[in-house]
C-alpha positions as CSV (number, residue, x, y, z in Angstrom):
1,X,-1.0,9.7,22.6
2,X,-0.7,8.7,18.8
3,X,2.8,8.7,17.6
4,X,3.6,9.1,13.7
5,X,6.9,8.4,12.8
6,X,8.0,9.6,9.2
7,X,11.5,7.8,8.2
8,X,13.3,9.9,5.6
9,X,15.7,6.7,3.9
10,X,15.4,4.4,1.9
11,X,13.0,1.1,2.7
12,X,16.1,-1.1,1.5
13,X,18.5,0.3,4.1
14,X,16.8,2.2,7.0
15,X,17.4,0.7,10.4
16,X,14.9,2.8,12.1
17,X,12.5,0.0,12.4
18,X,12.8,-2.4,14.6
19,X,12.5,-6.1,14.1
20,X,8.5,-7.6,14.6
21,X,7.3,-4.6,16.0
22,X,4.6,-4.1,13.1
23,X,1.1,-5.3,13.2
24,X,0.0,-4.5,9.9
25,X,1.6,-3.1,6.9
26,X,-0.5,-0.9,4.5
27,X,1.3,0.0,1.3
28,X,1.3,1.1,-2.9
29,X,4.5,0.6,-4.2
30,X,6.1,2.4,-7.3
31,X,4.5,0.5,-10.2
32,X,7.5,0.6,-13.0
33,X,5.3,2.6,-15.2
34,X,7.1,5.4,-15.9
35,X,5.7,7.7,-12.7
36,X,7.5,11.1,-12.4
37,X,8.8,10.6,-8.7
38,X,11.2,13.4,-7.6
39,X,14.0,10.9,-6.4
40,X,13.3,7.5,-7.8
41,X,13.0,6.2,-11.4
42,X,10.3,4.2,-12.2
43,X,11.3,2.4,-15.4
44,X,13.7,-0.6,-14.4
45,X,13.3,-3.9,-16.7
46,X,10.8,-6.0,-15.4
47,X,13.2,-8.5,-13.7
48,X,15.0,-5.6,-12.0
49,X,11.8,-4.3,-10.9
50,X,10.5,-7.9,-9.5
51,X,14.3,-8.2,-7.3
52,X,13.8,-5.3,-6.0
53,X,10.3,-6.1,-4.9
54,X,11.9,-9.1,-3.2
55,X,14.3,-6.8,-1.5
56,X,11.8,-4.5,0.5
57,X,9.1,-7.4,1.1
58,X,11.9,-9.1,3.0
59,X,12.2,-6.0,5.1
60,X,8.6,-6.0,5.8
61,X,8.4,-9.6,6.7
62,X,11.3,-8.9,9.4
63,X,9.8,-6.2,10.9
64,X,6.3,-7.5,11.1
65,X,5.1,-9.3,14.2
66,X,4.4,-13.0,14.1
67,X,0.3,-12.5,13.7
68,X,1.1,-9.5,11.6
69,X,-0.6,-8.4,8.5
70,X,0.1,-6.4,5.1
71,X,-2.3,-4.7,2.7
72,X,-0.7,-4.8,-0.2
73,X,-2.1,-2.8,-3.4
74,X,-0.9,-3.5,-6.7
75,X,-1.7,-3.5,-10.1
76,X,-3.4,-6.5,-11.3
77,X,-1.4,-6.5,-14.6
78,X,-0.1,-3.8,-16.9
79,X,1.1,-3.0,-20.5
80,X,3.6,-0.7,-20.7
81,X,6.4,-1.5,-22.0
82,X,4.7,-5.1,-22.3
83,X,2.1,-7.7,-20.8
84,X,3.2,-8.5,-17.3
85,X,0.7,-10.7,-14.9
86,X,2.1,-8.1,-11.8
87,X,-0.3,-9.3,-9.4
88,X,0.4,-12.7,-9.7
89,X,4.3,-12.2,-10.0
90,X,4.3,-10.0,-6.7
91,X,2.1,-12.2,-4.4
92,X,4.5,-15.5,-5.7
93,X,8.0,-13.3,-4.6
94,X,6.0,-12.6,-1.1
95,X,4.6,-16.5,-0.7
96,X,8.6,-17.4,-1.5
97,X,10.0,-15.1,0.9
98,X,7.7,-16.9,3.3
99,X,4.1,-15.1,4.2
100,X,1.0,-16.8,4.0
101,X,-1.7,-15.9,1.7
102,X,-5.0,-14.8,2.9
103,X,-7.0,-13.0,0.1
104,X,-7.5,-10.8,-2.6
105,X,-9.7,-7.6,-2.6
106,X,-10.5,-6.6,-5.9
107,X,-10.6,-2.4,-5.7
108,X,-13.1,-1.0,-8.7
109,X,-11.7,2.3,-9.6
110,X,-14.9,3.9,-11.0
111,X,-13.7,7.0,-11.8
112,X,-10.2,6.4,-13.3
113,X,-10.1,4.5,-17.3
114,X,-7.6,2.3,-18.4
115,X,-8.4,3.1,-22.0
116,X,-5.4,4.0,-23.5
117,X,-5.3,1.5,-26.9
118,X,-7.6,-0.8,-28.2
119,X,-4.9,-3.2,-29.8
120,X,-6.6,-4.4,-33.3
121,X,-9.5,-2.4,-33.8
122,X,-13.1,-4.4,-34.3
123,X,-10.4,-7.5,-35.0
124,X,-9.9,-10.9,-33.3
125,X,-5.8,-9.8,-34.9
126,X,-4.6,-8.9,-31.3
127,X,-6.9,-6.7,-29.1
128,X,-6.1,-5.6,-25.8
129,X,-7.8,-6.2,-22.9
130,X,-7.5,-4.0,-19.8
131,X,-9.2,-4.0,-16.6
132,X,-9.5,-0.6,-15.0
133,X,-9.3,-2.2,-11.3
134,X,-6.7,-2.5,-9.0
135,X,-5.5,-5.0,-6.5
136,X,-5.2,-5.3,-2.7
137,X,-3.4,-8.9,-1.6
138,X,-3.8,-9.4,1.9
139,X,-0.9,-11.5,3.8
140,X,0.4,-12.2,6.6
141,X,3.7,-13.2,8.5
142,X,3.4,-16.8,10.7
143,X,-0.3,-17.0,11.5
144,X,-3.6,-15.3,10.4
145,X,-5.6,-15.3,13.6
146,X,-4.2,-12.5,15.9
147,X,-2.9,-13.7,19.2
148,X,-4.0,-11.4,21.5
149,X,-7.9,-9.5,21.8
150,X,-8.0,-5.9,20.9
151,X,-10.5,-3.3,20.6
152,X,-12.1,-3.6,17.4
153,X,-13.6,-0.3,15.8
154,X,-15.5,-1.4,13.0
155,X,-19.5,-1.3,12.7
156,X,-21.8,-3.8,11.6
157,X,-22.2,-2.1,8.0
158,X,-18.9,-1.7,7.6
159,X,-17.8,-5.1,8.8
160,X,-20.7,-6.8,6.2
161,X,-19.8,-4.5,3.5
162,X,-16.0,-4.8,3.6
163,X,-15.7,-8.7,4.2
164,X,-16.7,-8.4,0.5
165,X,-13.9,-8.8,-1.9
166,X,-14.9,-6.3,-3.9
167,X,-13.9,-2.8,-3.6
168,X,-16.3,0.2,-5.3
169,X,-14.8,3.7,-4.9
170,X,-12.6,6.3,-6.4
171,X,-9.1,7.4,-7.1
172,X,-7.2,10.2,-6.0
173,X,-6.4,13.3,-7.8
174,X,-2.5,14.1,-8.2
175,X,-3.0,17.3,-8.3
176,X,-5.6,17.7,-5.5
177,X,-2.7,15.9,-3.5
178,X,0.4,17.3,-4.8
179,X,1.6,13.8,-5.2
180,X,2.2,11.9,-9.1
181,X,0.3,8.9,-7.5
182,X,-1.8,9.0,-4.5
183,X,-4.5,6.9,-3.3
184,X,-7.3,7.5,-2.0
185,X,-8.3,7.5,1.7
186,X,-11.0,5.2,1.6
187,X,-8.0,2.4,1.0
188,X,-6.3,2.5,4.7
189,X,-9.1,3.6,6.6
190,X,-11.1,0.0,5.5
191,X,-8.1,-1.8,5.5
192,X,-6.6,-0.3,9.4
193,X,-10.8,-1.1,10.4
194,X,-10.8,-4.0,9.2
195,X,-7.3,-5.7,9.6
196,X,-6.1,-4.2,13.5
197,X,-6.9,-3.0,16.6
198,X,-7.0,0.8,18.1
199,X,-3.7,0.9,19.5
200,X,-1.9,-1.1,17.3
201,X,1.1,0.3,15.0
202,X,0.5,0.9,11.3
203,X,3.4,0.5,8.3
204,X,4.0,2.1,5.2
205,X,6.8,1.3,3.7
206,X,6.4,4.2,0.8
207,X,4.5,6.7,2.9
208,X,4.2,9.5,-0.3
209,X,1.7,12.3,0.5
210,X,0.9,10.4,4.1
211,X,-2.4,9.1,3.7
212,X,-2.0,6.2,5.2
213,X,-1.3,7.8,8.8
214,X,-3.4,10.2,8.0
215,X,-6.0,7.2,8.3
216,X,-3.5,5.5,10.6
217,X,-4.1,8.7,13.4
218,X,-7.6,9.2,12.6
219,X,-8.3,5.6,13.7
220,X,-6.2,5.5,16.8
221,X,-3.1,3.8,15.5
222,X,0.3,4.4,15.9
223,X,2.0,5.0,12.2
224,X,5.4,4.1,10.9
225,X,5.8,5.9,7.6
226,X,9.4,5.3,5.7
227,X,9.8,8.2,2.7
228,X,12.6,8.5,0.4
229,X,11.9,12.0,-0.9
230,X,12.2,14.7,1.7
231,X,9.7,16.9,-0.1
232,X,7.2,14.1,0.1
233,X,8.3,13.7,3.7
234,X,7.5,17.2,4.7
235,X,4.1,17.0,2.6
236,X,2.8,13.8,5.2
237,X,3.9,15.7,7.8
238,X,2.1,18.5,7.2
239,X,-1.4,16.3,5.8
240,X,-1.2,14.4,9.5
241,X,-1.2,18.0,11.0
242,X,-3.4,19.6,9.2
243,X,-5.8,16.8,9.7
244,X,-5.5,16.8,13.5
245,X,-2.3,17.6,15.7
246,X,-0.2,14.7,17.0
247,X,3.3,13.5,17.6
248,X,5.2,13.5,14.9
249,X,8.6,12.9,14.7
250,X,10.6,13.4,11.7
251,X,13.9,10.7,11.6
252,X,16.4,10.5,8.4
């Protein structure tokens, strides 16, 4: 049977996962823009924001397995509160903690507009330039090729389609959700196909509305979901029921 474990602590502290027992980490962290959360902030300086990124990548790294994996979506930059190069800032903190780099998949968020300001107006003064995509950074812990043979579920089309860097499909809806920032479940379902085996045990380190198990279960994986807010906790729980009954055990 499936197991989907949601872990109501913090990702900096819990001790309910255990060390290289992960095969592939799928996760969005909090992007320091501001975001509503019920029990985080989201608006530390920059350089606070970037240590604490350290901080929970290290955990990852120690609980994934030595030919594990992470799927890591981010925002390729951002302007609020200032220009910052995120993408490149976060995927430097994880090469220095030690995993190796594989890829970047570019994901084209056709439905969401990054139009908020135009900088200097029809003038070369100081426009702004803002790309309405998203990142995904695949890594990996010791080694890239897997050590052991699974089952692989992916199809042809999928497989041909999805080995291509770049990404074409929607957002979430917040409020469809009941979550300030979702994403959508095309995300884990291409990246669990495409990156593990049926069986294998799924991560996400910020589990919010649960849509990465909810992928995670659909698929045949076990899922590890860590959760800070218990409200948000009991909203996964109730998405990877609704979706399809399983074993879920609620720990925090």
């Amino acid at each position: 049977m499936v197991e989907c474990n949601i872990i109501n602590e913090d990702v900096l502290i819990t001790k309910a996962v255990a060390s290289s027992s992960i095969d592939l980490v799928i996760t969005s962290p909090p992007y320091n823009v501001d975001i509503e959360y019920n029990s985080s902030a989201d608006n530390d300086s920059y350089s606070d924001y970037l240590a604490w990124t350290n901080g929970w990548l290290e955990r990852c790294y120690e609980w994934l397995k030595p030919d594990g994996r992470m799927c890591l979506n981010i925002p390729l930059d951002k302007n609020k509160g200032g220009q910052q190069s995120v993408g490149a800032d976060i995927t430097r903190i994880a090469r220095d903690i030690g995993y190796g780099y594989h890829s970047t998949i570019v994901w084209n968020e056709s439905n969401i507009s990054r139009r908020t300001a135009w900088g200097s107006w029809l003038s070369a003064s100081a426009p702004y330039v803002i790309a309405p995509v998203e990142l995904i950074v695949i890594l990996y812990r010791d080694q890239w090729k897997k050590l052991q043979k699974g089952e692989s579920d992916i199809t042809r089309d999928e497989f041909i389609s999805w080995t291509n860097g770049l990404w074409n499909f929607n957002g979430e809806s917040a409020k469809r959700i009941g979550h300030p920032a979702p994403f959508p479940i095309d995300l884990p379902e291409r990246c669990i196909k495409l990156f593990s085996y049926v069986g294998d045990t799924v991560c996400d380190p910020f589990l919010g509305s649960g849509t990465t198990l909810v992928a995670a279960r659909r698929f045949g994986r076990h899922g590890v979901g860590i959760e800070i807010d218990e409200g948000y906790c009991s909203l996964a729980a109730e998405r990877i029921d609704m979706n399809q009954p399983t074993l879920i055990e609620m720990t925090g």
